[in-house]
C-alpha positions in Angstrom: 32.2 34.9 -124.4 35.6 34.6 -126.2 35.8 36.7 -128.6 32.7 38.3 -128.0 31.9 42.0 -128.0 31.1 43.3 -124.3 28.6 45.8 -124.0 28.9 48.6 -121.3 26.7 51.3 -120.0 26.3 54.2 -117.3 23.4 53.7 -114.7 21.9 56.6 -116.0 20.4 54.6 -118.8 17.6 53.3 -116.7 17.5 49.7 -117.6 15.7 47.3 -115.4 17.5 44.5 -113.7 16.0 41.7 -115.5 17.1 43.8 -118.8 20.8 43.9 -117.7 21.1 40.3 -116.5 19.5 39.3 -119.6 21.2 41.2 -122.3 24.6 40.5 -120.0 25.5 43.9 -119.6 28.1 45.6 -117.4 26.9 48.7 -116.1 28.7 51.3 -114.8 27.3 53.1 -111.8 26.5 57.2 -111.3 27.3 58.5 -107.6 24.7 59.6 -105.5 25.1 61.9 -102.6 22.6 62.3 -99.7 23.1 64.9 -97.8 26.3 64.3 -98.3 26.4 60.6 -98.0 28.0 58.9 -101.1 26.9 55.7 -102.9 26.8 54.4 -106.0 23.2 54.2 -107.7 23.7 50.3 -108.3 23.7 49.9 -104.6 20.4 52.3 -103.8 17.1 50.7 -103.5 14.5 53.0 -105.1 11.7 53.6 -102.8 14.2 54.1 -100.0 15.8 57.1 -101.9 12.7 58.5 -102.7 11.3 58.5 -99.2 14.5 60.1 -98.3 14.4 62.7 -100.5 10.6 63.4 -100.0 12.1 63.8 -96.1 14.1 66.8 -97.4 17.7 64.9 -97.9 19.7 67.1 -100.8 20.8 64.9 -103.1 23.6 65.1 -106.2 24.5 63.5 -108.8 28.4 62.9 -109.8 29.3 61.1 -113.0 31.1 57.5 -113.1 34.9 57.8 -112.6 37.2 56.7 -115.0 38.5 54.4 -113.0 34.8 52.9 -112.4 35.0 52.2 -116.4 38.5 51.1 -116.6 37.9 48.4 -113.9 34.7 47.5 -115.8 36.8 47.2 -119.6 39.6 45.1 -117.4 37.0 42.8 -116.3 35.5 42.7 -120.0 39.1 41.7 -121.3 39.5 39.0 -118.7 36.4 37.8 -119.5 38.0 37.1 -122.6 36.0 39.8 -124.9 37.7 41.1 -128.2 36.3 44.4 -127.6 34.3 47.2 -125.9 31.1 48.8 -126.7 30.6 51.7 -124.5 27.1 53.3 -124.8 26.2 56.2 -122.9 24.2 59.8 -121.7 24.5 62.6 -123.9 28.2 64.4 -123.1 25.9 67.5 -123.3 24.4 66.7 -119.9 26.6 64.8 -118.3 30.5 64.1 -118.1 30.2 60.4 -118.4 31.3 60.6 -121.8 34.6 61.9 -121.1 35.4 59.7 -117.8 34.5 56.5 -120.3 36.9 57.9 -123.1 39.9 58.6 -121.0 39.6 54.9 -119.4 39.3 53.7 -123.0 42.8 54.8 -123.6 44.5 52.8 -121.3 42.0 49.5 -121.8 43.6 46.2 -122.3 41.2 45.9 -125.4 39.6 48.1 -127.8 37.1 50.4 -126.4 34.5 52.4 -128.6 33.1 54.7 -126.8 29.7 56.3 -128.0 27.7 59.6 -126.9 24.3 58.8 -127.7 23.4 62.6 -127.5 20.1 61.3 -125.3 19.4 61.0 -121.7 17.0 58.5 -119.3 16.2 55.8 -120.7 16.3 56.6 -124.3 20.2 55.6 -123.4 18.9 52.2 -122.7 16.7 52.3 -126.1 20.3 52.4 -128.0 22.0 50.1 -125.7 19.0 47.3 -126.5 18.9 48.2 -130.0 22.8 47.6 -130.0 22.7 44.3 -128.1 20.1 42.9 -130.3 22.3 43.3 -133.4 26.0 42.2 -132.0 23.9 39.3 -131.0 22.9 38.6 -134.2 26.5 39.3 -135.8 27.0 42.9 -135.7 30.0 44.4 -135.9 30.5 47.3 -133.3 30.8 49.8 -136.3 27.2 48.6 -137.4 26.3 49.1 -133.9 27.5 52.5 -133.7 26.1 53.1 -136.7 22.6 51.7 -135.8 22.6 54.1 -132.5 23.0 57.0 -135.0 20.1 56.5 -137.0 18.0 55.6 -133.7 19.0 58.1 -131.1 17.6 61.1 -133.3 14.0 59.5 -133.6 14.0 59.2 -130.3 11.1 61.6 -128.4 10.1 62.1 -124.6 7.4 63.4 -122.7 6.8 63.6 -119.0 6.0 65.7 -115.6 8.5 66.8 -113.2 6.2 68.2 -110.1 8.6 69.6 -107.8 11.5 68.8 -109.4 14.6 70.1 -107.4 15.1 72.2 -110.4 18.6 72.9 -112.5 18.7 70.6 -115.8 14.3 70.4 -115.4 12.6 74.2 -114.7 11.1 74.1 -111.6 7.0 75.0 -112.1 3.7 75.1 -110.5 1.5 72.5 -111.0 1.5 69.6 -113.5 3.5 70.5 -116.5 3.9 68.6 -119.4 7.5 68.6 -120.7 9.9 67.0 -123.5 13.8 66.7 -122.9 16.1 66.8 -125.9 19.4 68.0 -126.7 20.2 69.6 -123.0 16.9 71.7 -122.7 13.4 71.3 -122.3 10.2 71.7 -123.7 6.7 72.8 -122.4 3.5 71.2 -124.0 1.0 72.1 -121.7 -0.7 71.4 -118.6 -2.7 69.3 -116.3 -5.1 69.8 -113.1 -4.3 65.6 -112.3 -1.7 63.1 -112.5 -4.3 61.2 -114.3 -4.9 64.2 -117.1 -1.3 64.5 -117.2 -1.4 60.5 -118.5 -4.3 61.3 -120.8 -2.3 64.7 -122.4 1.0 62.7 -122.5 -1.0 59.8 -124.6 -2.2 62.0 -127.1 1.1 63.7 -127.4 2.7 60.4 -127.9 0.3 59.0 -130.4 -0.1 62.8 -132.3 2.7 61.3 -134.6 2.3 59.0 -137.0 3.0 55.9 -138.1 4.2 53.0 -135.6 5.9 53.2 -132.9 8.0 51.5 -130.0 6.9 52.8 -126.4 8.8 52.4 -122.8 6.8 54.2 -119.7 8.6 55.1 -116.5 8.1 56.2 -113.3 9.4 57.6 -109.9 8.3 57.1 -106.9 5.5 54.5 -105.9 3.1 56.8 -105.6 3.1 57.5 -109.8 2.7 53.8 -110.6 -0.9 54.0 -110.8 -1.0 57.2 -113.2 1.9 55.7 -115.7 -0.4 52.7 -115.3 -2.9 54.6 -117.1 -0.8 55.9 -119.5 0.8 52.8 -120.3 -2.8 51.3 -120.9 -3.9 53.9 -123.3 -0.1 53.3 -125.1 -1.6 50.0 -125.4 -4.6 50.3 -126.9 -3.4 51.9 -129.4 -2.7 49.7 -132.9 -0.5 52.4 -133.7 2.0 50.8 -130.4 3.8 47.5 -131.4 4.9 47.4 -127.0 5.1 49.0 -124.0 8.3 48.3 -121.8 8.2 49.7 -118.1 10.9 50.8 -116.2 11.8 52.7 -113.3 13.1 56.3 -113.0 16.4 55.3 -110.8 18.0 58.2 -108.1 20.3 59.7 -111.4 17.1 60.8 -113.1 15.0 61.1 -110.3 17.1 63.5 -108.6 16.5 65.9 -111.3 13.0 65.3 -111.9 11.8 64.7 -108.3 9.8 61.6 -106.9 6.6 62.6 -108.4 7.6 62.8 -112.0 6.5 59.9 -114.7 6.4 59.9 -118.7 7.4 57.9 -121.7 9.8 57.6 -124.7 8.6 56.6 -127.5 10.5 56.1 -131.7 9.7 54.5 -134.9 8.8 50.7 -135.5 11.6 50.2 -138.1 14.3 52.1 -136.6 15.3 49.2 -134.4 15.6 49.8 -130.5 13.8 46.4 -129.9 15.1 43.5 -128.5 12.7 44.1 -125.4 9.4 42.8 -126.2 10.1 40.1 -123.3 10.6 42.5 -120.6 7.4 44.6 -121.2 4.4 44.5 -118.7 1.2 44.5 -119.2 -0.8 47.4 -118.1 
């Protein structure tokens, strides 16, 4: 570890725990409130906090404090680290950005801090991509530099069925959307979860050339549909992987517990390093 660079994220980024633990990352956790309760996303179990906020709770999101990263760089410089990689959600939709920066400033250790312009997990697509390369001897310039090539290739699609409404519309029935520089997209609509998969795959592989594929969902009840969708991701030549994750309570309480989708970016423009946490659909 001495010497090493220390990667850091927000929780918004998505990544499973198995992904964390084996990239060693420190992650940084959003606030969640329910009905009025605080905690820190890190701590919340899932399914709990979607029952709860199928049971009417009003939830909220609050950015990471600076002192939340500044405890997190301390521990990196401790740890004996020469320096700080700070990867995170789009400062368009979120103020993590500037809570990591002013921590940054009074860090033991150098801190770059980098606004990946996305959101979800596409965060977690630059933070892999970045891990795989200071692993292999990156610099965290080349790092920075390889998140700005991949976050722009970087494309969404998903449904937000009662979504609480605010940063995703609030609509009738099963609308397909895309997310991308702070505003959304419509590209159509469904009468089924399951015809939502089938119009999401077909938006996904409407592009061509290879790509890199990660599907998520929200509450249990969306598992099977993303199921479906991962599985047509997957019989697809044109998909090197699908990685699965879960939509955590900093997405979710934007897009609601019935909401599922996938990212999806070039073979080529990095963002791997995750072929050995995929699942099988």
């Amino acid at each position: 570890m001495t010497g090493a660079i220390r990667l850091c994220t927000d929780s918004s980024a998505q990544l499973p725990a198995a992904v964390v633990v084996a990239l060693d990352l420190d992650v940084v956790s959003v606030g969640i409130s329910l009905d009025g309760v605080p905690y820190d996303e890190n701590d919340l179990d899932v399914d709990l906090f979607y029952a709860r906020l199928r049971a009417g709770l009003q939830v909220t999101t609050s950015q990471p404090s600076p002192g939340g990263f500044a405890d997190a760089y301390a521990a990196a410089a401790a740890r004996g680290a020469s320096e700080v990689l700070s990867i995170h959600v789009g400062r368009e939709v979120s103020g993590t950005v500037g809570s990591a920066e002013l921590a940054a400033r009074e860090a033991l250790l150098p801190v770059t801090v980098v606004d990946t312009r996305v959101a979800s997990f596409g965060v977690g697509v630059c933070v892999m991509a970045a891990a795989e390369v200071v692993a292999a001897g990156a610099s965290a310039a080349e790092a920075v530099g390889l998140i700005e090539q991949l976050a722009p290739t970087l494309r969404n699609v998903f449904i937000a069925p009662g979504a609480p409404g605010g940063r995703v519309p609030s609509t009738e029935g099963l609308t397909v959307f895309s997310f991308a520089d702070g505003r959304t997209e419509i590209h159509g609509s469904a009468d089924s979860p399951e015809g939502a998969a089938e119009l999401m795959a077909q938006h996904v592989l409407s592009d061509g050339g290879h790509v890199r594929t990660a599907v998520g969902h929200a509450g249990s009840s969306t598992a099977q549909p993303a199921d479906l969708l991962a599985g047509a991701l997957q019989r697809s030549p044109r998909v090197s992987e699908v990685i699965r994750y879960r939509i955590g309570p900093s997405v979710g309480a934007h897009t609601g517990p019935l909401s599922f989708g996938a990212f999806w970016w070039p073979v080529g423009d990095a963002g791997g390093g995750a072929a050995d946490h995929r699942r099988p659909a």
